[in-house]
Every structure is written in C-alpha cells, then in structure tokens.
C-alpha positions, 0 to 999 in steps of 0.5 A: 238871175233868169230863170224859166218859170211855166207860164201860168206862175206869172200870174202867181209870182206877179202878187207876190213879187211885183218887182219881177220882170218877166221876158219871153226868152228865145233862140240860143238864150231859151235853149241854154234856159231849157237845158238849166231847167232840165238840170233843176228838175233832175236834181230836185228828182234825185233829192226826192229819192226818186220819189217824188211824182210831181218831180217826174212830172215836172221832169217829163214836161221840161223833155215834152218842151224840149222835143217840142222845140226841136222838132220832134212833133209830140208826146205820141211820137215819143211814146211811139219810139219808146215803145218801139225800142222796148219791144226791139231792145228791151227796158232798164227793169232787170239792171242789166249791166254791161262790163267792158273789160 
C-alpha cells in the first residue's frame, strides 16, 4: 500500500518499521497520491465531528501542498482570493441555502 506520509515521519517510522520502503513519488502517481490524502483528512475531520484542530490543520496543509504543486504560488495568494470573495460574495456563516426548484 503507497501512502504520502510528511517528510519529517521518515524518520520516526524508519525506528519502528525498519522494513518500510520509502520513494519519492512524482507526476501522475504524486497527484493521485495528494488527491488520496486529501480524502484521508476530510474523513478523519468528519470523524472528529469537525472538531478536531489538528484534522484542520492537517486538512489545510494537504490543500497549502496541492496548490503549491499546481502552481498557485502561496498560502498569501490563497488568503488573498479568500478574502476577496468574502468581501465580494459573502461567507458560509449564516447557512444561506439556495433551493432550485
């Protein structure tokens, strides 16, 4: 099973499991991978009830990763656009609904 793991739990994992096998993953593969961890995260968020700030945090730096890898330059950038759409088109706060009929 092939797994994206941060770079830092190398080292962790390696005195534990010294049987693993560590690649660097690029291309199609990385981005199938990214999109995978993604995934992991959100369900891992929606078991902690959304309560959980280290799930957010995990979720935020699998999307900081993603948008680093295809070509949006920064978190600042992110941040930018976020904050331009909330003062243009408002936020999720108030659960605004739209019912198409």
């Amino acid at each position: 099973m092939k797994k994206l793991i941060r770079s830092k739990l190398i080292e962790v994992i390696s005195v534990d499991e010294p049987d693993e096998i560590y690649i660097t993953a690029d291309g199609a593969e990385y981005e199938e991978l990214l999109r995978d961890k993604l995934q992991e995260e959100l369900i891992e968020l929606l078991e902690s009830d959304y309560k959980s700030i280290e799930e957010y945090a995990d979720v935020m730096e699998v999307l900081y990763t993603m948008a680093n890898y295809f070509g949006i330059l920064s978190i600042e950038d992110i941040e930018s656009e976020r904050l331009k759409k909330l003062e243009t088109k408002g936020n999720f706060i108030a659960g605004v609904v739209l019912n198409k009929r």
